[in-house]
N, C-alpha and C positions, 0 to 999 in steps of 0.2 A: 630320680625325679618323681615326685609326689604326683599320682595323678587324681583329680578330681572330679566325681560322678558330675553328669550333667543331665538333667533334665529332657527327655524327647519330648516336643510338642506337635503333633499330627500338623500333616500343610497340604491342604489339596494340591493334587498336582496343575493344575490352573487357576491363574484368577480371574476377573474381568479385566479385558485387553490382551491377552496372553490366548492362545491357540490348544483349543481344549485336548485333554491327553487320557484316552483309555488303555494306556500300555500295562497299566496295574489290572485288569481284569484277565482272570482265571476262567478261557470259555471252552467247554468241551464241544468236540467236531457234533452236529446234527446226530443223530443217533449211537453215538460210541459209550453210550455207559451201559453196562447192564440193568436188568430188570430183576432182580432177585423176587422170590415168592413173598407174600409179604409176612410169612411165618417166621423168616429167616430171623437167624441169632444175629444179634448186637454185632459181637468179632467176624460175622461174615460181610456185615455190610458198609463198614465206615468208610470206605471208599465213596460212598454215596456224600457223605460231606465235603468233600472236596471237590471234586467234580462237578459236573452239572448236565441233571437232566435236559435233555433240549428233544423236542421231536421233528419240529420243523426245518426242511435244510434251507440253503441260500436261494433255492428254487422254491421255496414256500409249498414243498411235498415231505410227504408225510414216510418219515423212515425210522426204522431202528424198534426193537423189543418195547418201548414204553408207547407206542403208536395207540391209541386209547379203539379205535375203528368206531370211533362216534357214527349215525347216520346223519347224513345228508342234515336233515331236517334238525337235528341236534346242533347242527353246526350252526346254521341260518337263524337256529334260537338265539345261541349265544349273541353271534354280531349283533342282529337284531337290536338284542337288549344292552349290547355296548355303545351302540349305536344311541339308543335312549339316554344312557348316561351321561355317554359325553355331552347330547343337546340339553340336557336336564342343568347340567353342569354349569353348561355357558349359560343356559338365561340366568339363572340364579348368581353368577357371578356377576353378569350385567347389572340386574337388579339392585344389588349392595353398591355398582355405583353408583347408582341414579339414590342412593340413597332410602331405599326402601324396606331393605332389611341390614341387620346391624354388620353382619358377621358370615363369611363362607367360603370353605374349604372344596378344592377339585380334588378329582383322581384324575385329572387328567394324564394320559400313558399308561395309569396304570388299569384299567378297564376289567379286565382277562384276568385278574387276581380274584376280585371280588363275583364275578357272573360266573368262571367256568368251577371257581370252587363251591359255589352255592349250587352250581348243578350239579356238582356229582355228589353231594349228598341227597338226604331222603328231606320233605318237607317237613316233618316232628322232628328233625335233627335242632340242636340250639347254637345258634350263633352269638358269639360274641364279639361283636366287630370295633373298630377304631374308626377314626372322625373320617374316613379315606374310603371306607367299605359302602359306599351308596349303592354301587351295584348289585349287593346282596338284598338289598331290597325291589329293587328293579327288578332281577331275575325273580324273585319271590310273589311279584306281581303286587306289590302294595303300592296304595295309591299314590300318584304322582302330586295330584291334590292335597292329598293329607300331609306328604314331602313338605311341599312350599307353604303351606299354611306353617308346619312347627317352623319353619325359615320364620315366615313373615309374625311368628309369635301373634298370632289373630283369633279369633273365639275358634275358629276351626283346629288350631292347636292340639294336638292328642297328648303332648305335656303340658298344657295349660299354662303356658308362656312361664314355666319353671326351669327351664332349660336352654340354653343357648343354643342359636341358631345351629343346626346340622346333629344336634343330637338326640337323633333319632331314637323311638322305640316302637316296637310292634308286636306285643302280647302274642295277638292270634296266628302271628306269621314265624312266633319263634324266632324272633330278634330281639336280643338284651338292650338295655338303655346303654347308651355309650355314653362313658366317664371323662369327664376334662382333665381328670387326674391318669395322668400316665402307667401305662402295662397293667390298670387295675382289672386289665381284661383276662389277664394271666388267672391270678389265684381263681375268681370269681367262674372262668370255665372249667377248670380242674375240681373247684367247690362243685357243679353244677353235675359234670362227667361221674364225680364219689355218690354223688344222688343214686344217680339215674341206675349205676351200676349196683349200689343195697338195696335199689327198689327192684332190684330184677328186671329192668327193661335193656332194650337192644339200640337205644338213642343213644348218641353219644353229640360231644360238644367241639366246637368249634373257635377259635379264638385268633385273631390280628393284632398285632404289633408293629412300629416301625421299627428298623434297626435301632435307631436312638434311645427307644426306650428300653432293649436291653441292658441299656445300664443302671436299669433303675430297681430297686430293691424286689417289685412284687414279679418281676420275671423270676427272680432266683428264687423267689417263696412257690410260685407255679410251679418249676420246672420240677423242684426237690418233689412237692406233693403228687405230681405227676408221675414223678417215676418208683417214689418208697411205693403207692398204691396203684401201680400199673392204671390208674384215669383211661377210662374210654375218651378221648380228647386231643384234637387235633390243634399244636400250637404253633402258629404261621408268625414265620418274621419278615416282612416285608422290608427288603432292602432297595430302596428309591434310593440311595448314595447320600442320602442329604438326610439332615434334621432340618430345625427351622433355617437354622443359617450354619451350620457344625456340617463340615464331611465326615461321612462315614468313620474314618479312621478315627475320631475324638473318642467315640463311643466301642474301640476294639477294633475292627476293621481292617486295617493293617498287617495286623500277627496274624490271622487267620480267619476263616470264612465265620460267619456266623453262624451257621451250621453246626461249625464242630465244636460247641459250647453245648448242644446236646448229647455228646460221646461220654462227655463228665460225669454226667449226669444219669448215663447207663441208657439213656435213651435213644432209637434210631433218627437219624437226622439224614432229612435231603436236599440238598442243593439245587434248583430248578428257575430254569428261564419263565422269569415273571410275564415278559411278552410273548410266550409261545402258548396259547387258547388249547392245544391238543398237551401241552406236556404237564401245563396247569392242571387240567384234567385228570390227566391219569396217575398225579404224583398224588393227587387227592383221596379219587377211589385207593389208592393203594395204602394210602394211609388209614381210610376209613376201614377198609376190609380188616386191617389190621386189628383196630381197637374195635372192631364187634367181635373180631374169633378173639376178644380176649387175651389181645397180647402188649394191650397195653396203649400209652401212647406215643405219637410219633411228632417231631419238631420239624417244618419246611422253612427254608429260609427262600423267599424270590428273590432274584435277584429283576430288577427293574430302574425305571426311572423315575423320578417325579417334573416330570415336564412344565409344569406351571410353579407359581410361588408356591412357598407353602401353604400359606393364606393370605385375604384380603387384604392382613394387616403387614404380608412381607415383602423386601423387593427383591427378587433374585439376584437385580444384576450389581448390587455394591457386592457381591462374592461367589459369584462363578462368572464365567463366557457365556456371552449374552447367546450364542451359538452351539452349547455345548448341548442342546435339547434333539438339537437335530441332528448331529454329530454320533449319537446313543449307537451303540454299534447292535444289539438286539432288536431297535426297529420299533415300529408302533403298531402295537395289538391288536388292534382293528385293519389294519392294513396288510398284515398277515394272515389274517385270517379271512380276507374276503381274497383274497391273491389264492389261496389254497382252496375255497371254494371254488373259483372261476376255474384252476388247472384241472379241479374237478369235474367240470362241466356244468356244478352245482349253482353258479350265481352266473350274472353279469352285470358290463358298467350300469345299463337300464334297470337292473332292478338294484345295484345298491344306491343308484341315486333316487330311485321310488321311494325305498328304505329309509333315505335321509329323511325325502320330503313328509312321509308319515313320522316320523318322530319328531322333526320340526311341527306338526301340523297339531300333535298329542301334546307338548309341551306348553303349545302356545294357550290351546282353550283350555288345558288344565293352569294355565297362566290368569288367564282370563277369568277362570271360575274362583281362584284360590282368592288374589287381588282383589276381589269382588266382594269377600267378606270382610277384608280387610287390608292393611299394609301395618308397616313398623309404627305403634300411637294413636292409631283410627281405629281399633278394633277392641272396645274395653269390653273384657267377660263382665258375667254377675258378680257383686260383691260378696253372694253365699259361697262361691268357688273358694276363698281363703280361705273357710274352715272346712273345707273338704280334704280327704287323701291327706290328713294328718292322722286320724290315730283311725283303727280300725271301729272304735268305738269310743265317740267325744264324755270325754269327762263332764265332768256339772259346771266348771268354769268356759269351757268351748260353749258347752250349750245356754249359758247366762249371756255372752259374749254377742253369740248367735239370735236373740233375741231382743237383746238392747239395739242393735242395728237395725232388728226388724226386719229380717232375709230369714 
């Protein structure tokens, strides 16, 4: 009997109406992996692919070799500022329905990716973030104002309504423009990492991906260039389980972690719990230590969730369990981490709900100030602005051009 190949096509394990199923997740117990030096060879450590860092246990205490011993005060930063995000998140997502800005993306769940890996690097470090990295700005302390104005594309705009809503840039704070075009965060940090390292500096670069876009050409142009020139550069894949509407498994998933796509590739890769603030931490320093002593760079995949749509423009629940968000067997990052505070002694319920109320209270007058210069069509810049920030030096036609308008 003739047999004939058939075609596999990836199936979530649930849909909507169907009873959500984490049985395919690979979680290592609270502290059970090792912590290797971060000098360590490639063949000592690919066990880090598979596996998963995790630091916090089911009691939201802090055990095992990867334990980062943040202070107190270090910790209270981070919530803090996840705590901003997530409020920063919801107005702005409000907003877009009342119709005031076109277009916006949460991180909601995922918080703890983007604050505790911006804190363990240096602030001259360069980031190169995806549409989901908010918090890298937030913890970097840029303004909340400037946020919502490029939202509301209004004269306050710091890309001059050139840009779609949430893609952010910040020169002075050492954040890249974020591209609509997918994994273009790859080559472009590993391009930045080759800089830094012939100019003889000790910066290195930082870069976000979702799982999804692993499948897309300029991861594998990064990774290659990343590892032939050992890149001082840290390449995060963010695995929330989901693309726009695609599970995980369309885009690889399946066959093996995402992780172990950097073993190919000769490069060290770790596996770590996206929701866990203290393991995020320490998988970062450990990578950062790495690529300054010159060893090169290293690939993290989080695993995590994406708790909201993708975006304004999706609906989650024509393709997953409308329940599956809260079912997430890793938990929600801010709830972990004020739970680990409190065991600590370090927080309580009275101050993380003071906490709320000051980042409710920062969101709203930076709501109030941003709105004020304008919204989505009420806020027309100068007409000189179009021939700006095209050529570094206007030709005789820009400047004929420029003058006929009379600007």
């Amino acid at each position: 009997m003739t047999r004939v190949p058939r075609l596999h096509v990836p199936h979530p394990p649930a849909r909507p109406g169907e009873t959500p199923d984490f049985s395919y997740l690979q979680i290592s117990p609270a502290g059970a992996i090792a912590c290797p030096e971060a000098s360590a060879a490639l063949t000592d450590i690919e066990f880090l692919a598979t596996g998963m860092v995790r630091v916090l246990d089911d009691n939201q205490a802090a055990v095992g070799p990867w334990n980062p011993h943040l202070e107190p005060a270090e910790l209270q930063f981070g919530l803090r500022h996840m705590l901003l995000t997530r409020v920063f998140d919801q107005r702005m997502q409000n907003i877009q329905r009342q119709g005031r800005i076109s277009f916006y993306i949460r991180s909601l769940g995922e918080e703890a990716v983007s604050v505790a890996q911006t804190m363990a690097l240096r602030p001259d470090d360069m980031l190169f973030p995806a549409y989901r990295n908010q918090g890298a700005h937030v913890a970097r302390g840029h303004s909340i104002v400037e946020l919502m104005c490029q939202c509301l594309s209004n004269t306050g705009d710091p890309c001059k309504g050139r840009q779609m809503p949430i893609m952010y840039h910040w020169a002075s704070g050492n954040i890249f423009s974020i591209s609509g075009n997918l994994a273009t965060q790859y080559p472009q940090a590993v391009g930045w990492a080759m800089a830094s390292a012939l100019k003889g500096e000790d910066r290195i670069a930082m870069a976000w991906i979702g799982e999804g876009s692993s499948a897309e050409a300029d991861f594998h142009h990064g990774m290659t260039f990343a590892a032939v020139y050992r890149a001082p550069v840290i390449l995060n894949i963010v695995n929330n389980q989901w693309a726009i509407s695609s599970f995980h498994g369309v885009a690889g998933g399946e066959n093996t972690t995402f992780a172990a796509r950097g073993i190919g590739y000769g490069l060290p890769t770790l596996r770590v719990d996206g929701n866990d603030f203290l393991a995020v931490h320490a998988a970062t320093q450990w990578a950062a230590d790495r690529a300054r002593a010159n060893h090169g760079a290293t690939v993290i995949e989080f695993f995590t969730y994406r708790a909201a749509q993708h975006s304004t423009s999706d609906d989650p629940s024509r393709y997953r369990p409308a329940d599956e968000a809260e079912r997430w067997p890793l938990g929600d990052p801010i709830k972990r981490l004020q739970s680990h505070l409190t065991l600590l002694g370090e927080w309580s319920d009275d101050q993380h709900e003071a906490a709320e109320k000051e980042a409710v209270e920062q969101v709203r007058a930076a709501g109030r100030e941003a709105e004020a210069i304008g919204t989505l069509g009420q806020s027309r810049p100068s007409v000189k602005e179009m021939f700006e920030d095209v050529f570094k030096e206007p030709d005789w036609r820009l400047r004929r051009q420029r003058q006929e308008v009379g600007v």
